[in-house]
C-alpha positions in Angstrom: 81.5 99.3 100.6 78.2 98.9 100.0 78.1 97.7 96.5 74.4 98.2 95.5 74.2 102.0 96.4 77.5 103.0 95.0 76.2 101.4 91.5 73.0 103.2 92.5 74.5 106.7 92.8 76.6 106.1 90.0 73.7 105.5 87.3 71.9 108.6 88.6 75.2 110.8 87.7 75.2 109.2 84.2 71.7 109.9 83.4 72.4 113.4 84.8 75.6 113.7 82.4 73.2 112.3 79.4 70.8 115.3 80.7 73.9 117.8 80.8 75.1 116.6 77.0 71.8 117.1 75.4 71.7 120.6 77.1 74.6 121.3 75.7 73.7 119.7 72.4 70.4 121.5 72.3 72.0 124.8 72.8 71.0 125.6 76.2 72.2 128.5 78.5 75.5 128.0 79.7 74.3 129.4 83.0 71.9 126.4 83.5 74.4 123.8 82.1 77.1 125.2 85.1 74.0 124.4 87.3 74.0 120.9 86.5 77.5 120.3 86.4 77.6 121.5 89.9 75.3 119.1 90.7 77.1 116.4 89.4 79.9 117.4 90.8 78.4 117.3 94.4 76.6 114.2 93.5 80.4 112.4 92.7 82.0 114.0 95.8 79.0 112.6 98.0 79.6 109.1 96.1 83.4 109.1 97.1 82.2 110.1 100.5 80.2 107.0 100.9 83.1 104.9 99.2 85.7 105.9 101.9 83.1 105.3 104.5 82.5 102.0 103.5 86.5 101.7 103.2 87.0 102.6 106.8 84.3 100.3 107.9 85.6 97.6 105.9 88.7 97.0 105.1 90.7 99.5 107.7 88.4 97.6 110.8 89.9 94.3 109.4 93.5 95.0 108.5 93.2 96.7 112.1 92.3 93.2 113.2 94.0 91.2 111.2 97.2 93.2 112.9 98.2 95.1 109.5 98.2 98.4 110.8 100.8 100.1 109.1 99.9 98.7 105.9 96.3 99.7 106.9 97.5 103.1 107.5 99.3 103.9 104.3 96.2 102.8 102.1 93.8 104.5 104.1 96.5 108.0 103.3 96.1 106.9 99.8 92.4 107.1 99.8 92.0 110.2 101.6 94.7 111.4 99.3 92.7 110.7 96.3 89.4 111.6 97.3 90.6 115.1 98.6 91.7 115.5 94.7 88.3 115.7 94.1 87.5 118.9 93.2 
């Protein structure tokens, strides 16, 4: 995973849930406040996208290699598992 742009991602969804709380706060339509919560919604689910990339690429390649396939293959279930709560 690459560490740098998953903190990256993540820092631009808290500034945009800072921006959603003083909507709310300041007593904005709810209309544009759904708006933004869509988009931080999308922004996580493209964040988890990029974390179970970099989990495939990583960590499933080398328990492949390292000959740990079926312990490979229940935590990459897992991860799918979790990311396809997600909603």
């Amino acid at each position: 995973m690459d560490v740098d742009a998953v903190t990256k991602r993540l820092r631009r969804i808290e500034g945009q849930i800072k921006g959603i709380i003083k909507m709310v706060e300041n007593d904005k339509p709810c209309e544009d406040v759904l708006i933004q919560i869509g988009a931080v919604k999308s922004a996580l689910h493209k964040t988890g996208q990029v974390v179970l990339e970099g989990h495939m690429q990583h960590c499933v390649l080398d328990g492949v290699k390292n000959g740990n396939e079926a312990e490979v293959l229940k935590r990459l279930t897992s991860a799918i598992e979790q990311f396809s709560r997600i909603v």
